[in-house]
TILUMLO-212612 format. One record per residue (C-alpha): x, y, z negated. Coordinates in pm, whole numbers, padded with zeros to 5 digits, always signed. Each point is the difference from the previous one (the first is absolute). Example, Ala and Ser with C-alpha at 12.3 -4.5 7.8 and 13.67 -1.06 7.14 Angstrom:
2
+01230-00450-00780/+00137+00344+00066/
REM end
This chain:
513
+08862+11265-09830/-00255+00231+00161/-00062+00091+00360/+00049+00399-00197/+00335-00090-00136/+00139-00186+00303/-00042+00330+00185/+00159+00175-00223/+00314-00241-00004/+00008+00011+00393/-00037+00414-00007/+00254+00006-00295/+00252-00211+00246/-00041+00253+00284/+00028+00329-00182/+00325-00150-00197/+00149-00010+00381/-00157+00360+00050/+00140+00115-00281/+00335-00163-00003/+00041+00096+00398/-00071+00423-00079/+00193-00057-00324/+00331-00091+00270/-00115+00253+00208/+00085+00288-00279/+00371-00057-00004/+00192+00236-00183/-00232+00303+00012/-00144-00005-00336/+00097+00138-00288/+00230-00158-00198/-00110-00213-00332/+00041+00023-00373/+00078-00344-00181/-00020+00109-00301/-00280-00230-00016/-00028-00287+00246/-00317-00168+00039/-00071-00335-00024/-00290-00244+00015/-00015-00361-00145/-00197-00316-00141/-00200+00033-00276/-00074-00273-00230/-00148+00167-00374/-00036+00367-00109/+00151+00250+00189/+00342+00155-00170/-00021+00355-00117/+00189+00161+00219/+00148+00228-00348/-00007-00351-00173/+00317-00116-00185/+00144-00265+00307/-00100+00276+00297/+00215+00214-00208/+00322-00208-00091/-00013-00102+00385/+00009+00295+00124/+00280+00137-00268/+00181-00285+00162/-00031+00131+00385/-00021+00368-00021/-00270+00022+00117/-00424+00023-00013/-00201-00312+00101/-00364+00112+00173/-00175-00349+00019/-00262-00146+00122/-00127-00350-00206/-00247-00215+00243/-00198-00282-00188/+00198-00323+00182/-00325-00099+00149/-00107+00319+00201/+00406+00041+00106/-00082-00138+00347/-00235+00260+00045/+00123+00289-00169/+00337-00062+00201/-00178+00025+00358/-00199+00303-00113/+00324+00182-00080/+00163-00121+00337/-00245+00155+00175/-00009+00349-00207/+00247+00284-00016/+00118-00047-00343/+00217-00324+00023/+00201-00024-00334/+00401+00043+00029/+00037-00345-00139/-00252-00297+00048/-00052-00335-00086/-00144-00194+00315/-00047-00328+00176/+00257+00054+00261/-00198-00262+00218/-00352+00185-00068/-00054+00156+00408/-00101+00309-00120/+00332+00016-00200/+00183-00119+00322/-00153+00229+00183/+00046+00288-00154/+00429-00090-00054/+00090-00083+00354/-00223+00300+00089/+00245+00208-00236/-00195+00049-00260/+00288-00161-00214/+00344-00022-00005/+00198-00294+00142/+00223-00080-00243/+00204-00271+00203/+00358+00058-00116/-00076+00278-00218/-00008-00132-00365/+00341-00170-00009/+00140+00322-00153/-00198-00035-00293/+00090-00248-00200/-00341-00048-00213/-00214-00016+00354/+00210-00225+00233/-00110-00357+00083/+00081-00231-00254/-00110-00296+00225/+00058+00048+00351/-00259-00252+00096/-00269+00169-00246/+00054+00340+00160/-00024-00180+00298/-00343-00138-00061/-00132+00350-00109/+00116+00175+00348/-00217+00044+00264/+00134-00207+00254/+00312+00062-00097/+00002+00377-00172/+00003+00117-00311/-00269+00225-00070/+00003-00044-00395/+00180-00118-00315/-00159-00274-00069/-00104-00088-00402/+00182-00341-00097/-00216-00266-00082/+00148-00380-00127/-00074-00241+00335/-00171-00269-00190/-00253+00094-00271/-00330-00138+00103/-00112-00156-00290/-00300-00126-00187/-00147+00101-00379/-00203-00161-00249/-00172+00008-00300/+00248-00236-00186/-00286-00036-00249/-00235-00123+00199/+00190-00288+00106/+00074-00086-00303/-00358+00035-00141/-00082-00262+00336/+00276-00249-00050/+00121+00179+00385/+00376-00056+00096/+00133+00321+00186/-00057-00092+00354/+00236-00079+00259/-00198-00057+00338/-00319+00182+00138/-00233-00308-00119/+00116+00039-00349/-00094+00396+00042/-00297-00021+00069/-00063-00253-00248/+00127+00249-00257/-00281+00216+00129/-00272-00228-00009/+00036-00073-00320/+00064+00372-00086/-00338+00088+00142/-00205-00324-00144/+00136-00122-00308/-00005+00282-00239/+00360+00090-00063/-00015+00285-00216/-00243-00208-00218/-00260+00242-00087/-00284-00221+00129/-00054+00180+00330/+00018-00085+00384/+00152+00370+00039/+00375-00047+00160/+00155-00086+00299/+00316-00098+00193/+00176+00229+00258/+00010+00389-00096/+00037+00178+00390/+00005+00393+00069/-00126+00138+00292/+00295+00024+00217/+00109+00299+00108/+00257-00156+00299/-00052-00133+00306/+00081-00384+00150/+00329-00118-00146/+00095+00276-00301/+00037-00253-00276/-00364-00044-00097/-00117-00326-00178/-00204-00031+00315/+00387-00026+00178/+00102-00214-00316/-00210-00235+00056/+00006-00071+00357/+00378-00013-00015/-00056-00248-00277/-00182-00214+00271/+00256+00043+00247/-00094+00246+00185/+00263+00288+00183/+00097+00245-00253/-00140+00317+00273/+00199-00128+00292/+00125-00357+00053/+00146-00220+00258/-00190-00232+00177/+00089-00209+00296/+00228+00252+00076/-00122+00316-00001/-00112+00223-00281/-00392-00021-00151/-00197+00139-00255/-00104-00174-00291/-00350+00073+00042/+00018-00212+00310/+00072-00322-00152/-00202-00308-00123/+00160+00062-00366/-00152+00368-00046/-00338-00152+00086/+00109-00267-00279/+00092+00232-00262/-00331+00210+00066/-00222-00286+00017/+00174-00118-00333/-00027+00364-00143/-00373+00044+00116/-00116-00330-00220/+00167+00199-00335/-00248+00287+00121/-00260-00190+00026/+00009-00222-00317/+00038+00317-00207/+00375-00048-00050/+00089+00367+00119/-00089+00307-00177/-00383+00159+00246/+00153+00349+00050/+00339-00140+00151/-00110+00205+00332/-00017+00312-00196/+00208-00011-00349/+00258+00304-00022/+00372-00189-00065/+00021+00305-00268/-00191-00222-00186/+00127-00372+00094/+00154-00091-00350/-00345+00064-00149/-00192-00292+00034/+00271-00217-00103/+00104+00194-00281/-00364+00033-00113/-00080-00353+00032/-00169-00030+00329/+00235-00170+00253/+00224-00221-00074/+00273-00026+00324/+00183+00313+00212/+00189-00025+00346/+00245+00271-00005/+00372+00145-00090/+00174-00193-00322/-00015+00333-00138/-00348-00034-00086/+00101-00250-00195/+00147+00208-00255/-00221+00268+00034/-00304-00219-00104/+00166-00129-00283/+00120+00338-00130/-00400+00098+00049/-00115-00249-00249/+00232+00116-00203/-00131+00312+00006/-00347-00111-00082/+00065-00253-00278/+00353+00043-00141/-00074-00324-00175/-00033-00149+00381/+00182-00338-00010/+00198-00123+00336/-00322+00075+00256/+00159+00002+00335/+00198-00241+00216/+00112+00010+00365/+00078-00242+00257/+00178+00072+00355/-00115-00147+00327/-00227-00242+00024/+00015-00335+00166/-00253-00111+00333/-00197-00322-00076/+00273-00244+00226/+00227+00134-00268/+00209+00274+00233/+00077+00308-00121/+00010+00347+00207/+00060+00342-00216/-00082+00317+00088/+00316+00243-00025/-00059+00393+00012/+00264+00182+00204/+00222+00132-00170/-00212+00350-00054/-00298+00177-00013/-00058+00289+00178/+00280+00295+00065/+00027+00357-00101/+00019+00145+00302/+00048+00442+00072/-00207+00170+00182/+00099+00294+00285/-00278+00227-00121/+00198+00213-00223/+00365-00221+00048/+00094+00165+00319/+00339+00007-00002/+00317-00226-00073/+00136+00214-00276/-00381-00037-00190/+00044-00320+00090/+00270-00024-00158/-00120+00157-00301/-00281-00244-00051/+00187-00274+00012/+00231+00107-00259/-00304+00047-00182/-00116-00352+00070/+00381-00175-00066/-00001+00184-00390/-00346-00074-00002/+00077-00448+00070/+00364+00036-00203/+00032-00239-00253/-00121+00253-00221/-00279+00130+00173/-00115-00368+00063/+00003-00058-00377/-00243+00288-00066/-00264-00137+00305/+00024-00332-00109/+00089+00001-00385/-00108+00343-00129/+00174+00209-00198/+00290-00137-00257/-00041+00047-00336/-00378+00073+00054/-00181-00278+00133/+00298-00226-00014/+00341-00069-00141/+00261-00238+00209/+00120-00309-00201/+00263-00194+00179/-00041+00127+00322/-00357-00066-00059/-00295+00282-00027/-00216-00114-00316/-00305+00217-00019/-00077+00228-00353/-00220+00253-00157/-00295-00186+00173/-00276+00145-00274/+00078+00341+00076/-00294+00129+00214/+00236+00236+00225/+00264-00284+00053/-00289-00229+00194/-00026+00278+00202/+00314+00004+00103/+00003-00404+00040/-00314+00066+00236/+00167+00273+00216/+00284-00235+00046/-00167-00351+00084/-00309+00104+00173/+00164+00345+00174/+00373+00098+00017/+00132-00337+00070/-00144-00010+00344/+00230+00305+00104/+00284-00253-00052/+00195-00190+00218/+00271-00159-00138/-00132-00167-00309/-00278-00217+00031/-00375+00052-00157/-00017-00263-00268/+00394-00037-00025/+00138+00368-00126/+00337+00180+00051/+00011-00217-00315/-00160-00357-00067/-00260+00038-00301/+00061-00138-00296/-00346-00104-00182/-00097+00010-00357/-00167-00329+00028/+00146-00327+00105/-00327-00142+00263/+00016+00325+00188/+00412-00054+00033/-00026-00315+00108/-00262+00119+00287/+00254+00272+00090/+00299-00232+00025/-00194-00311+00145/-00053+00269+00342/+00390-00119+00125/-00054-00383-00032/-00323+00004+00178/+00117+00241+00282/+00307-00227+00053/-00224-00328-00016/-00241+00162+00259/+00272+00187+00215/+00094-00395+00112/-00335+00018+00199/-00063+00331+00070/-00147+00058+00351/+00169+00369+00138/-00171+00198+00256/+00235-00001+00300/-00192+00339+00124/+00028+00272-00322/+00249+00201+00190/-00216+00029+00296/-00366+00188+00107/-00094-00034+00357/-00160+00319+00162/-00332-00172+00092/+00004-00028-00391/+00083+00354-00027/-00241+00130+00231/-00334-00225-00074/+00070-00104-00416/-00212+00226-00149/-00287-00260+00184/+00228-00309+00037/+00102+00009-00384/-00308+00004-00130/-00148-00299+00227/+00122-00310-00244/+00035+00133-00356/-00388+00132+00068/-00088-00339+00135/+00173-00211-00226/-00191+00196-00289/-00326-00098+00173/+00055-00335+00031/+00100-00009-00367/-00303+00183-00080/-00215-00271+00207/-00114+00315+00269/+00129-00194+00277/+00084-00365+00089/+00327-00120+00067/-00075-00011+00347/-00080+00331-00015/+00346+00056-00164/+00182-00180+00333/-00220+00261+00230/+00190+00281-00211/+00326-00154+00064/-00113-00058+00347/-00114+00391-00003/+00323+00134-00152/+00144-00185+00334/-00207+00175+00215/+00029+00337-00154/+00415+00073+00062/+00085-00312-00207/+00122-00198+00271/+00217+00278+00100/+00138+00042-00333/+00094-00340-00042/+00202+00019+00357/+00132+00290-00112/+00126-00083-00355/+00141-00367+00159/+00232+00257+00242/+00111+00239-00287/+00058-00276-00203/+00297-00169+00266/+00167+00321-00008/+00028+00025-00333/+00388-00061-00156/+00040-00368-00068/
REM end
């Protein structure tokens, strides 16, 4: 991260308050708005829908209204969402971090409407976990709907072929991983005579500290607090233990010996699946999902593709425990901007909008497609057809790498309807997600301190946040020692961290037990 685009993050954090503060300031003396069309901005993770493209279309058939949105690549969405904080053109509807300071900002500053107590009228938008919308407050309101996620589904994928063409047993601790990888990278496993592959496929990450990386994977893996733990008493982070110094050490050797792919500080996760599918990289940390997404992508490249991909959950430490890292329930929240949503009754209307928008339904469109086009429903079950037609893809693309991050109540990966697929290996990778996530859900380590942010945290994130994830990439990258790494934790200390951690221990004990 440059010295250029830290400024920028700290300036985008106070002109988000700026903004949000006049935006309270001018009440009810605007003009009232039309939402005919509501605007909305989102993840992107492909091509960008047509906005007169077949799904835009049927979905907004469905709500009665026109969709104006804005598609951000996933991996400038961290930026792109503080530059629009900070401008006068904040979209109606917006997918954010709800813990981002710049986002936190710019809500309690009014920027946002509090929906605490507001969304149990509509039956598609209230909480279907208390404790989930819990953990997606801000200390304890609801400034969002937050997008259901499954709690468990760290995972790992691999090139089921490669074992094989090793004599490799699917591993089950972090010493069998890596392994796996060393004997991906030096032993030839795609047999074409060539030292030209390699082990673990990582993206450069577009979240901070503790949002589910493999990075966060893997330390939890070693024991390490998943974000906040409890130790001795009183609440820590994880980057403050022995066991994230573990995992990185352990992490750094991979790095060194080759075992990672060289542009893991800079690769776009648009293109994650690549490597793999192409032959490259042989192992990815992520979502189960990926699982079945990798398999339908060699598919796609060699029909003829025989069973390619495997996937393992959690992974064992060395002494044989086993920690897991569990998400929380969702990932990030729509949340409705005051900019043009001034009053209750347009309020109102939006969230109308929003309820047809997540009914069962609507739900099926963002996270299925369009019945009878792109899929038919056997037995309760959505099996996928007219694949070969050119303008059918395109409305498979709009729906897994665009509309299905407007939804909330069906999962990415899952569907308003499970899929049903054509061939039995990628099945099997679809329905193994439910036996791994209740293996690993035995040792999942929780984050007692989701539902809270403390202000220090609010006021001094745009630096604090960027302290460890930019440190532990140059350790990894062998710019600085790990001593060097302890001065950073030591320096995130200094700078407000201290105060954050006092902070978050207090909001934390008044939480509802």
């Amino acid at each position: 991260m440059t010295i250029v685009n830290r400024r920028r993050r700290l300036l985008a954090g106070a002109l988000a308050l700026s903004t949000a503060l006049g935006l309270a300031a001018c009440g009810e003396e605007e003009k009232a708005a039309s939402f005919d069309t509501i605007t909305v901005m989102t993840r992107l993770f492909g091509t960008a829908p047509d906005p007169n493209g077949e799904m835009q279309q049927a979905i907004q058939k469905l709500i009665g209204k026109k969709l104006d949105i804005t598609w951000v690549p996933n991996a400038d969405y961290g930026d792109k969402l503080n530059v629009t904080l900070a401008s006068n053109n904040i979209p109606d509807v917006l997918v954010a971090d709800e813990k981002a300071p710049a986002f936190v900002q710019a809500a309690t500053a009014g920027a946002f409407w509090d929906l605490t107590g507001k969304l149990d009228k509509y039956p598609n938008l209230k909480a279907a976990d208390e404790r989930t919308a819990l953990n997606s407050s801000i200390n304890g309101k609801i400034y969002g709907i937050y997008r259901v996620r499954p709690v468990l589904r760290s995972a790992v994928m691999l090139r089921k072929d490669w074992l094989a063409k090793l004599g490799l047993q699917e591993p089950q601790s972090v010493d069998d991983l890596y392994n796996v990888a060393k004997a991906f990278t030096e032993q030839d496993p795609d047999g074409n005579g060539k030292k030209d592959t390699y082990g673990l496929i990582i993206p450069k990450w577009p979240g901070n500290y503790a949002s589910s990386s493999p990075y966060d994977t893997i330390e939890t893996w070693f024991g390490a607090p998943n974000g906040w733990g409890e130790r001795n008493g009183k609440l820590v982070q994880g980057f403050d233990t022995e066991e994230f110094y573990t995992a990185n050490r352990w992490l750094k050797k991979w790095v060194d010996e080759g075992l990672v792919n060289k542009d893991f500080a800079t690769l776009d996760s648009a293109n994650w699946n690549d490597a793999f599918v192409q032959g490259k990289g042989g192992i990815i940390i992520d979502v189960n999902v990926r699982g079945t997404d990798l398999s339908v992508r060699m598919k796609e490249k060699d029909p003829k593709s025989f069973d390619k991909v495997t996937m393992v959950g959690n992974l064992k430490r060395s002494d044989g425990q086993k920690f897991s890292l569990p998400f929380t329930g969702y990932n990030n929240v729509l949340a409705i901007s005051k900019q043009r949503v001034r009053t209750e009754e347009q309020l109102d209307d939006v969230l109308t909008t929003l309820d047809k928008l997540q009914s069962k339904e609507g739900s099926a469109l963002l996270t299925n497609g369009i019945d009878g086009r792109n899929y038919k429903l056997e037995d309760g079950k959505a099996v996928l057809i007219n694949q070969d037609d050119p303008a059918v893809k395109v409305v498979q693309n709009d729906v897994d790498k665009a509309f299905i991050q407007i939804g909330t109540r069906a999962s990415v990966g899952l569907g308003q309807y499970p899929f049903k697929f054509p061939d039995e290996s990628t099945q099997k990778l679809f329905d193994l997600r439910d036996t791994l996530m209740n293996e690993d859900l035995k040792t999942a380590v929780y984050n007692p301190a989701l539902p809270v942010i403390a202000p220090t945290l609010v006021s001094k994130g745009q630096t604090l946040n960027l302290i460890i994830p930019d440190a532990r990439l140059k350790y990894l990258s062998g710019q600085i020692t790990e001593e060097q790494l302890r001065a950073e934790v030591k320096r995130w200390y200094e700078s407000g961290g201290t105060e954050v951690t006092q902070e978050t221990n207090d909001l934390v004990s008044k939480l509802p037990k």
